[in-house]
PDB file as gemmi writes it, atoms N, CA and C in Angstrom:
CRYST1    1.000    1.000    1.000  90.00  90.00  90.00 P 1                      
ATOM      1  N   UNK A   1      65.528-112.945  22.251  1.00  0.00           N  
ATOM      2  CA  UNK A   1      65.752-114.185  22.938  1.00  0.00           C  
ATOM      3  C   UNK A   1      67.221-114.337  23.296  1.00  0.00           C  
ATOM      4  N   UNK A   2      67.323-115.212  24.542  1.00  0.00           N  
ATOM      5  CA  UNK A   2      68.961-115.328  24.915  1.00  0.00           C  
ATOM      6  C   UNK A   2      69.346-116.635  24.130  1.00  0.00           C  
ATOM      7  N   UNK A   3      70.812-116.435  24.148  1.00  0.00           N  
ATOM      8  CA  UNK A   3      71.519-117.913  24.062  1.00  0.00           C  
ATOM      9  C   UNK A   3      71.804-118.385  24.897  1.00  0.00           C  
ATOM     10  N   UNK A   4      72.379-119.617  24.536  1.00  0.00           N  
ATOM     11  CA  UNK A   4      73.258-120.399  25.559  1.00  0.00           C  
ATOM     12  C   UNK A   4      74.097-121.515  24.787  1.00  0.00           C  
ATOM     13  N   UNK A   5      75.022-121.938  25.198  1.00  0.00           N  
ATOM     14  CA  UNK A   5      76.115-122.966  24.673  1.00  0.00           C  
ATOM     15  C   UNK A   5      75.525-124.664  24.068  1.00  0.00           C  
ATOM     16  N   UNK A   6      73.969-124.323  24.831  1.00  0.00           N  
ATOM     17  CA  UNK A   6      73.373-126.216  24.631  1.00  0.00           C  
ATOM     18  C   UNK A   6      72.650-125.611  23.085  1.00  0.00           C  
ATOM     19  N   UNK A   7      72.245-124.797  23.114  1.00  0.00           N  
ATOM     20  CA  UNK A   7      71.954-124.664  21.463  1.00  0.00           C  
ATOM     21  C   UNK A   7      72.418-124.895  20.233  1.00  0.00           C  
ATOM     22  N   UNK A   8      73.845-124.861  20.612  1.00  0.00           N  
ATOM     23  CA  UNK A   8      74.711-125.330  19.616  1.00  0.00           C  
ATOM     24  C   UNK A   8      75.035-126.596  19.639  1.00  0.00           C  
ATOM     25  N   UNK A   9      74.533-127.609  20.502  1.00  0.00           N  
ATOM     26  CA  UNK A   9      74.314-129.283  20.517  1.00  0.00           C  
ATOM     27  C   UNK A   9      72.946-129.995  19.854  1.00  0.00           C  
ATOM     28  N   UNK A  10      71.596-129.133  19.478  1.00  0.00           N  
ATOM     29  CA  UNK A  10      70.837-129.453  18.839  1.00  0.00           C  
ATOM     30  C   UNK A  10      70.858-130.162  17.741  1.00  0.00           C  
ATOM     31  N   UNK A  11      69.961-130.573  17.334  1.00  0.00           N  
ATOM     32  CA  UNK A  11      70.016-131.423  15.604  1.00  0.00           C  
ATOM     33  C   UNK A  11      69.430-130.487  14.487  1.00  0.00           C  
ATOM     34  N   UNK A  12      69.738-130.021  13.757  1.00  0.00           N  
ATOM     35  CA  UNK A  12      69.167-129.704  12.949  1.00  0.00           C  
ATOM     36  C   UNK A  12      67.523-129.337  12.495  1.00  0.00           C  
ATOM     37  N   UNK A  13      66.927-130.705  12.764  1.00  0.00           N  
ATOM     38  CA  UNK A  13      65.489-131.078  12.647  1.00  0.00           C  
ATOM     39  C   UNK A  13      65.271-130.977  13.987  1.00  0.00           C  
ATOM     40  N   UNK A  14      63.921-130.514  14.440  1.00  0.00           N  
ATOM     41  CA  UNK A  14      63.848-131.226  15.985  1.00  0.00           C  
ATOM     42  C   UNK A  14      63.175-132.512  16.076  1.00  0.00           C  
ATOM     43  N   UNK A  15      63.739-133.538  16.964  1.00  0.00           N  
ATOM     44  CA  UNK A  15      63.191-135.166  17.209  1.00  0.00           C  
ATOM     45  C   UNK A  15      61.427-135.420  16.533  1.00  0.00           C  
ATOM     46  N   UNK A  16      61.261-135.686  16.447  1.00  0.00           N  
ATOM     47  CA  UNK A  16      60.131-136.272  15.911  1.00  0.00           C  
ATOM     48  C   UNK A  16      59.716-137.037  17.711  1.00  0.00           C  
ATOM     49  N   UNK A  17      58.257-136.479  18.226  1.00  0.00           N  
ATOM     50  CA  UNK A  17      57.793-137.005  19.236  1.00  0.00           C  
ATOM     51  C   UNK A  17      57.373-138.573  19.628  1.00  0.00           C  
ATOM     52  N   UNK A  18      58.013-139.063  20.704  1.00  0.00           N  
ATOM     53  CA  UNK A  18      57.822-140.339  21.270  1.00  0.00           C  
ATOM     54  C   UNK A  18      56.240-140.862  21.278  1.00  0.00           C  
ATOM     55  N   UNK A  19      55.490-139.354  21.955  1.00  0.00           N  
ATOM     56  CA  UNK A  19      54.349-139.523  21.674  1.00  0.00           C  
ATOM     57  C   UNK A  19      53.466-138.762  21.639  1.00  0.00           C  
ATOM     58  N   UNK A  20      52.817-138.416  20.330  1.00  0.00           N  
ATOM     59  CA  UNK A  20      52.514-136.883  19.538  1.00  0.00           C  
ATOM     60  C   UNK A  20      50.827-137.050  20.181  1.00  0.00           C  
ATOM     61  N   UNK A  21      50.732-138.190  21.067  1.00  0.00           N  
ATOM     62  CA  UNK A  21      48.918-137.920  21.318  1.00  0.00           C  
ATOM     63  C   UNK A  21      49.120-137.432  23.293  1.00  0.00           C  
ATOM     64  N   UNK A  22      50.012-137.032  23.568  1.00  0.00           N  
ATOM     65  CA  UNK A  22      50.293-136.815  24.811  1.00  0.00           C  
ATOM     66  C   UNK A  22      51.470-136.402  25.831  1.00  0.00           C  
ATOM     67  N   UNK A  23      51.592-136.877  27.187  1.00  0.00           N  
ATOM     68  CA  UNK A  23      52.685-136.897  27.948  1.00  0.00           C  
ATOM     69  C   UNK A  23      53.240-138.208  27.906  1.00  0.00           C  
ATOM     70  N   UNK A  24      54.530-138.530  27.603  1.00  0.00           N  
ATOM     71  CA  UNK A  24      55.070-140.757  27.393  1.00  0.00           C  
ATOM     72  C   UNK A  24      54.013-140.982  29.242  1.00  0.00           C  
ATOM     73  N   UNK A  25      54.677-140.209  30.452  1.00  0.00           N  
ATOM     74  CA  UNK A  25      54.387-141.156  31.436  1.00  0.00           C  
ATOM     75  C   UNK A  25      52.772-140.769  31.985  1.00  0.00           C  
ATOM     76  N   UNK A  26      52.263-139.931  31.487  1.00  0.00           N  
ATOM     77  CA  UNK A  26      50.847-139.492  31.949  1.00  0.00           C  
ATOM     78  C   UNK A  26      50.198-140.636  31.076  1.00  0.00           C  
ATOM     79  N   UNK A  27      50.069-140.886  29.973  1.00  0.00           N  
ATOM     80  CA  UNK A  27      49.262-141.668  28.978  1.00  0.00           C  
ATOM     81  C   UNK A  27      49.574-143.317  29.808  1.00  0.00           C  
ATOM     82  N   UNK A  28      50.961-143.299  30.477  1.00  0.00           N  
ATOM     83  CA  UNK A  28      51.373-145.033  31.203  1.00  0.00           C  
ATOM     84  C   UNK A  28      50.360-144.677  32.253  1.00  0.00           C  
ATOM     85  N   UNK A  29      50.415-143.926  32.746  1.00  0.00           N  
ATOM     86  CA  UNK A  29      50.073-143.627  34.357  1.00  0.00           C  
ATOM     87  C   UNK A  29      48.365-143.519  34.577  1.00  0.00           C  
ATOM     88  N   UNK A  30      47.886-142.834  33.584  1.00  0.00           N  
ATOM     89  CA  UNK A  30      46.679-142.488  33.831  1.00  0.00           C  
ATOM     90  C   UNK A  30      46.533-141.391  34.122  1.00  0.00           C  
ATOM     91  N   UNK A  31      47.374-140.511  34.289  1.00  0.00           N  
ATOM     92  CA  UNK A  31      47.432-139.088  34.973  1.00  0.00           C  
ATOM     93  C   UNK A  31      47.073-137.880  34.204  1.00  0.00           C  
ATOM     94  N   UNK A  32      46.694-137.211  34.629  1.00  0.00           N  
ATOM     95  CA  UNK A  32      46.682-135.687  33.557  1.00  0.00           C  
ATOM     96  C   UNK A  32      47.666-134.969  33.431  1.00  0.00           C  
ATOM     97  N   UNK A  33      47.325-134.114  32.571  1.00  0.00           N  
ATOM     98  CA  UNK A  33      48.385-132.952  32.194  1.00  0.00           C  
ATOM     99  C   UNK A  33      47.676-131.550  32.219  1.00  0.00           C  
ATOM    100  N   UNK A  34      49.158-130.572  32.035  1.00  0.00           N  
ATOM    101  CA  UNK A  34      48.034-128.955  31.634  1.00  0.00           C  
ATOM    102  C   UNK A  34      48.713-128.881  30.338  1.00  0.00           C  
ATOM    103  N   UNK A  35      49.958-128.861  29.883  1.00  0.00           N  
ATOM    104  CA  UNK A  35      50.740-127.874  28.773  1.00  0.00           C  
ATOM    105  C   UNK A  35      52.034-129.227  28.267  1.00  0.00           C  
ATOM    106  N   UNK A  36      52.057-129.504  27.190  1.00  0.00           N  
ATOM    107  CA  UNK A  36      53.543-130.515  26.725  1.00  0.00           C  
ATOM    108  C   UNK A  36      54.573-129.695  26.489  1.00  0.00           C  
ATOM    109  N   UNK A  37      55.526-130.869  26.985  1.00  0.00           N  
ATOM    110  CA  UNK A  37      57.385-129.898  25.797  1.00  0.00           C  
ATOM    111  C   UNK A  37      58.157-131.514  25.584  1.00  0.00           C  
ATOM    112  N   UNK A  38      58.625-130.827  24.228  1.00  0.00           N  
ATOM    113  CA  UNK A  38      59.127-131.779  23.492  1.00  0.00           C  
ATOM    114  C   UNK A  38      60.313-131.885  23.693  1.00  0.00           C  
ATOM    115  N   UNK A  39      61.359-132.522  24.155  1.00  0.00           N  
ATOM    116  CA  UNK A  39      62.275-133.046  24.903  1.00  0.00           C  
ATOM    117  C   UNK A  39      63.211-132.657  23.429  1.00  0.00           C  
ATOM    118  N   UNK A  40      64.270-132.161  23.136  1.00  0.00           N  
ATOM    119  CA  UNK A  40      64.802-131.406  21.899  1.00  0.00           C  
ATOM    120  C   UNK A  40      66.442-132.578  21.714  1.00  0.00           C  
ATOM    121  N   UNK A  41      66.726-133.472  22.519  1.00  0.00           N  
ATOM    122  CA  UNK A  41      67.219-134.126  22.467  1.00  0.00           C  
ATOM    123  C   UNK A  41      67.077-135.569  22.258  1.00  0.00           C  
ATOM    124  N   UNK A  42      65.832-136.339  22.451  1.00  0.00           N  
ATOM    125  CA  UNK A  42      65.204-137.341  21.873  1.00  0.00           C  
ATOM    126  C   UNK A  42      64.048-137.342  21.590  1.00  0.00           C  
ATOM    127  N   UNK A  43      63.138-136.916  22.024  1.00  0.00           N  
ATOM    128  CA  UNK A  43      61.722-136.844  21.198  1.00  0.00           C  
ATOM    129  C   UNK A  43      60.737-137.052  22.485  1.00  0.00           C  
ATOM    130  N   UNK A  44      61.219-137.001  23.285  1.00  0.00           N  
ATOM    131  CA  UNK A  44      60.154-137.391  24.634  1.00  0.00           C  
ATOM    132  C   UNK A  44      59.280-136.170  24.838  1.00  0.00           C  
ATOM    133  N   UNK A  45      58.160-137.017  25.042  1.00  0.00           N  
ATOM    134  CA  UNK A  45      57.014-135.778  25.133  1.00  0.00           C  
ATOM    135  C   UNK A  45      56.750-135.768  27.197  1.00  0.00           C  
ATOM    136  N   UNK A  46      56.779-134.683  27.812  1.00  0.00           N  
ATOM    137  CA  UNK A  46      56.763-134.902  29.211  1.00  0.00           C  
ATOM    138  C   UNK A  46      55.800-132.958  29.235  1.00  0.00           C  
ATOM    139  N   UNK A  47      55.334-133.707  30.353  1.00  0.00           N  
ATOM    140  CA  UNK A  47      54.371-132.135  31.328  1.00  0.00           C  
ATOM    141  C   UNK A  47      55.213-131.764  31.605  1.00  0.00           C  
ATOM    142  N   UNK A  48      54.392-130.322  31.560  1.00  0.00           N  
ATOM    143  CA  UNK A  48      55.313-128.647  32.304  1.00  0.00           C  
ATOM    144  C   UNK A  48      54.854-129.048  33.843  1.00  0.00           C  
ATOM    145  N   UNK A  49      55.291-127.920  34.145  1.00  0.00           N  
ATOM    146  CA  UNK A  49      55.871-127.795  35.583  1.00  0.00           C  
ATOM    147  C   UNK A  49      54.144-127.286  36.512  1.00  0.00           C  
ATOM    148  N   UNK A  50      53.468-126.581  35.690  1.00  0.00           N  
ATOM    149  CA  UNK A  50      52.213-126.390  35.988  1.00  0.00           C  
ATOM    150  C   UNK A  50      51.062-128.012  36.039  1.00  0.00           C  
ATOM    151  N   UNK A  51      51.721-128.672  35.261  1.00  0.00           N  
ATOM    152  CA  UNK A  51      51.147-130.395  35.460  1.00  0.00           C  
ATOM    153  C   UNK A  51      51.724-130.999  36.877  1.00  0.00           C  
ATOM    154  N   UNK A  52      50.295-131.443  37.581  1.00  0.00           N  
ATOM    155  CA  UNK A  52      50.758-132.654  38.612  1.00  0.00           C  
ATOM    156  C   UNK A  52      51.994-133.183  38.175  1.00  0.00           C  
ATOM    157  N   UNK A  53      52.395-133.860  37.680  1.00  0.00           N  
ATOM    158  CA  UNK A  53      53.563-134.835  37.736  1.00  0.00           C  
ATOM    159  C   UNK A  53      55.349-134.491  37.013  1.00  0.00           C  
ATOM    160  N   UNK A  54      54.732-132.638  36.695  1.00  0.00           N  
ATOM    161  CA  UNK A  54      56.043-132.439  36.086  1.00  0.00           C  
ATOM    162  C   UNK A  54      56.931-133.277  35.338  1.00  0.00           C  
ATOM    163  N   UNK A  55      56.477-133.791  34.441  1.00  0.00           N  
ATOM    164  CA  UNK A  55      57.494-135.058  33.761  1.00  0.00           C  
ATOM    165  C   UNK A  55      58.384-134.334  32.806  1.00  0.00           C  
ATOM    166  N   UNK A  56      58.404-133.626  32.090  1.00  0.00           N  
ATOM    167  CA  UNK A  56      59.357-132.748  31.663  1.00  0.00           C  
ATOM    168  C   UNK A  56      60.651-132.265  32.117  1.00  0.00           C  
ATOM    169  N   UNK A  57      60.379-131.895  33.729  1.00  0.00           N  
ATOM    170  CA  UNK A  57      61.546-131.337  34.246  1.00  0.00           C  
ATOM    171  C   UNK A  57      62.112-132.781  34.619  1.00  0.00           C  
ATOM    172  N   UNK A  58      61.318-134.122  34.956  1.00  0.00           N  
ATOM    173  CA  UNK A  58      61.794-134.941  35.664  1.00  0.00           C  
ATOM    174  C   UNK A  58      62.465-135.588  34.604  1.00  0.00           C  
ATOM    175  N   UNK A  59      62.413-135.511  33.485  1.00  0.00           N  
ATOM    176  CA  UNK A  59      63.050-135.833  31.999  1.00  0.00           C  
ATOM    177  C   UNK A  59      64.213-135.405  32.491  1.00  0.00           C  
ATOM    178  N   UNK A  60      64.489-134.315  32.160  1.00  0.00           N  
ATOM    179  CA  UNK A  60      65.477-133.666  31.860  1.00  0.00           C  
ATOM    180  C   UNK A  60      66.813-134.108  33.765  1.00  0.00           C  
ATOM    181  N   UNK A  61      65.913-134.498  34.790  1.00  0.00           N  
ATOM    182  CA  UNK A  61      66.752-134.224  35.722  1.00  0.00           C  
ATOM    183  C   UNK A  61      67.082-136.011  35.287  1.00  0.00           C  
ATOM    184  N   UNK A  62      66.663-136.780  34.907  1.00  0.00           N  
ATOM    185  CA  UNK A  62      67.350-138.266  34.661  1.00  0.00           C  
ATOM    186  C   UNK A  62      67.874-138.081  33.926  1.00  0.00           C  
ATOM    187  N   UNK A  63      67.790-137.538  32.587  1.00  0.00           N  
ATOM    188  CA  UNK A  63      68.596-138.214  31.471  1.00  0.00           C  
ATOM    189  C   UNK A  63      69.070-136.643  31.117  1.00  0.00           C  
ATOM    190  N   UNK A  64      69.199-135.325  31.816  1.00  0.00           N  
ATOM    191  CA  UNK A  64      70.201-134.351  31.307  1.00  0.00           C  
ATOM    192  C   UNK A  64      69.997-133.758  29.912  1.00  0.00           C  
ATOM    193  N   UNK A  65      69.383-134.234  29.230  1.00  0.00           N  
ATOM    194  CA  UNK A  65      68.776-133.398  27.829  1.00  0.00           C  
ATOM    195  C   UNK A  65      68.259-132.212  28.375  1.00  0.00           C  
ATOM    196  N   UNK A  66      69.185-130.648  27.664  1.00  0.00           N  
ATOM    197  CA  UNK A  66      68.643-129.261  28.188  1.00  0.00           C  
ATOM    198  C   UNK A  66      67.691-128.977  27.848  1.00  0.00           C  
ATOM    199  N   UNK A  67      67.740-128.957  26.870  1.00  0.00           N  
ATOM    200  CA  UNK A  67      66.337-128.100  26.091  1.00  0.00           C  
ATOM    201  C   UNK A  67      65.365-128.624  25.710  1.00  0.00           C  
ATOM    202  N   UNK A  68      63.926-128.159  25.592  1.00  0.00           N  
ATOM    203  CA  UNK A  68      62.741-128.608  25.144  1.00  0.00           C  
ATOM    204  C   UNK A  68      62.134-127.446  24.597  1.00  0.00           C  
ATOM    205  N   UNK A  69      60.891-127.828  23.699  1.00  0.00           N  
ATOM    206  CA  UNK A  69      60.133-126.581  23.412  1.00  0.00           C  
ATOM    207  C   UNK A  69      58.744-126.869  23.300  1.00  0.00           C  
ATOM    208  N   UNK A  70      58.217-126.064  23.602  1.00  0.00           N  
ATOM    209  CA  UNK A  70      56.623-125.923  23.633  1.00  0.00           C  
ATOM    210  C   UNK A  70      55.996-127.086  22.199  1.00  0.00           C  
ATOM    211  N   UNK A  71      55.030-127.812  23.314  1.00  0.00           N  
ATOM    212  CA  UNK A  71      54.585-128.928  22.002  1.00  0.00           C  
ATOM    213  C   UNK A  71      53.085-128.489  22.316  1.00  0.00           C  
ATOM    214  N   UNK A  72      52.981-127.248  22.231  1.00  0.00           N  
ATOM    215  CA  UNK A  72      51.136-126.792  22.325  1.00  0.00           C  
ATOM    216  C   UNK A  72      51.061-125.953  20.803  1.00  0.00           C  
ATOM    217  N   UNK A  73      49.788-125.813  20.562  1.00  0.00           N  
ATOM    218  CA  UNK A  73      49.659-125.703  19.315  1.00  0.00           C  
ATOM    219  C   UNK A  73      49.796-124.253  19.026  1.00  0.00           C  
ATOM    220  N   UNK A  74      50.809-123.751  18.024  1.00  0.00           N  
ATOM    221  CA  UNK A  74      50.796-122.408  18.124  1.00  0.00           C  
ATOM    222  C   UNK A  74      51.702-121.492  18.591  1.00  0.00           C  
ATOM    223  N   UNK A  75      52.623-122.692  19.425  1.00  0.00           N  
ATOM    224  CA  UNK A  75      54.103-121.933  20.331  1.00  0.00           C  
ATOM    225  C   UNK A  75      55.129-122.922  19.766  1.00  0.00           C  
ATOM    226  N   UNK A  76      56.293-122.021  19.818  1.00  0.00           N  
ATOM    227  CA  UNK A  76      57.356-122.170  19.239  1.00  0.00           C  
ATOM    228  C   UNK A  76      58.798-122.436  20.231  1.00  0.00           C  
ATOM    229  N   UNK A  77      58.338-121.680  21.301  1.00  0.00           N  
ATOM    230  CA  UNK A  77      59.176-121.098  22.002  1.00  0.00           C  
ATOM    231  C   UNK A  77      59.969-121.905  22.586  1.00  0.00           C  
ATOM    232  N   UNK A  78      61.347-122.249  22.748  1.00  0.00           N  
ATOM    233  CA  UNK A  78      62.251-123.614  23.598  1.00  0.00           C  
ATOM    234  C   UNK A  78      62.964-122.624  24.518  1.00  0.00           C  
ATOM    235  N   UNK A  79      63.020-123.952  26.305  1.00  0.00           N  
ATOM    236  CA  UNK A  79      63.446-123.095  27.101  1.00  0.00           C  
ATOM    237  C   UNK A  79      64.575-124.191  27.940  1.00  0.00           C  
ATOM    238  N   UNK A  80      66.121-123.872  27.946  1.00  0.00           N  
ATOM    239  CA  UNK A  80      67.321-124.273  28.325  1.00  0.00           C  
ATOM    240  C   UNK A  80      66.947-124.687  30.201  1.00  0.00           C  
ATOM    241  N   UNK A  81      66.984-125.743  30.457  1.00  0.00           N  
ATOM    242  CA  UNK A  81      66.797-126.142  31.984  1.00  0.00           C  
ATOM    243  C   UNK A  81      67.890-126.114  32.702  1.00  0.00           C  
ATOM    244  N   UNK A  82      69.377-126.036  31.810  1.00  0.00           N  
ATOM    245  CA  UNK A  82      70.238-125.550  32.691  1.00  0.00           C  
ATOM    246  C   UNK A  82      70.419-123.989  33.099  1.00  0.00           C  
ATOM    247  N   UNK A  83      70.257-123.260  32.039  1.00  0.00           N  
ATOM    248  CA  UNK A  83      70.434-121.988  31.687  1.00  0.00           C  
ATOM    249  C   UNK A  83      69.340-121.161  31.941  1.00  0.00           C  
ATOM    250  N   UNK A  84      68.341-121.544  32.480  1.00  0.00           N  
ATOM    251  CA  UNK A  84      67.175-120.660  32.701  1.00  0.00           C  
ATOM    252  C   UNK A  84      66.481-119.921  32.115  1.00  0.00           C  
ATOM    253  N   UNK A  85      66.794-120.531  30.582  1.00  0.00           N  
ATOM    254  CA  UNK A  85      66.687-119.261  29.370  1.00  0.00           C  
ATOM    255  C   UNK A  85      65.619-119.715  28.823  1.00  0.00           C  
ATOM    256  N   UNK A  86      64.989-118.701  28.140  1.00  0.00           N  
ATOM    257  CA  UNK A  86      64.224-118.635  26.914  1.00  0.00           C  
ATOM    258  C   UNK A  86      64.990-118.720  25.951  1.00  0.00           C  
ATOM    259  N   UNK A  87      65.199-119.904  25.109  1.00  0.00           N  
ATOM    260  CA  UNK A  87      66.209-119.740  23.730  1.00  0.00           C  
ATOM    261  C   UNK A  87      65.680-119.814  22.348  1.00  0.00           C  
TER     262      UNK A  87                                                      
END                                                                             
């Protein structure tokens, strides 16, 4: 796996989810999802990019929090939205 410089801004723990039964704006909206990521800077749960409404990336383009990681069951994996990385 690569690095990058936002890794070393993480917390320790990762956030505890805004909302562990979904996407925050799909569950407001009514909307679906395909895949979650857990927003690694406050806890926001938002759709991948393969979801209608991309809320994940649209997370990250308002409020600038880099990293997120896979909130599907079984993956681990966090990926840097500035850096293009797998980290």
């Amino acid at each position: 796996m690569a690095t990058c410089e936002h890794v070393l801004t993480l917390p320790v723990d990762d956030p505890s989810p805004n909302t562990p039964q979904g996407c925050e704006e799909c569950l407001a909206e009514g909307t679906r999802w395909v895949h979650l990521r857990l927003c690694l800077g406050c806890g926001h749960v938002g759709c991948c990019d393969s979801s209608p409404m991309k809320h994940a990336s649209a997370h990250f383009a308002k409020e600038g929090h880099p990293i997120v990681r896979s909130f599907e069951p079984g993956e681990d994996w966090r990926w840097c939205f500035v850096d293009e990385l797998i980290v």
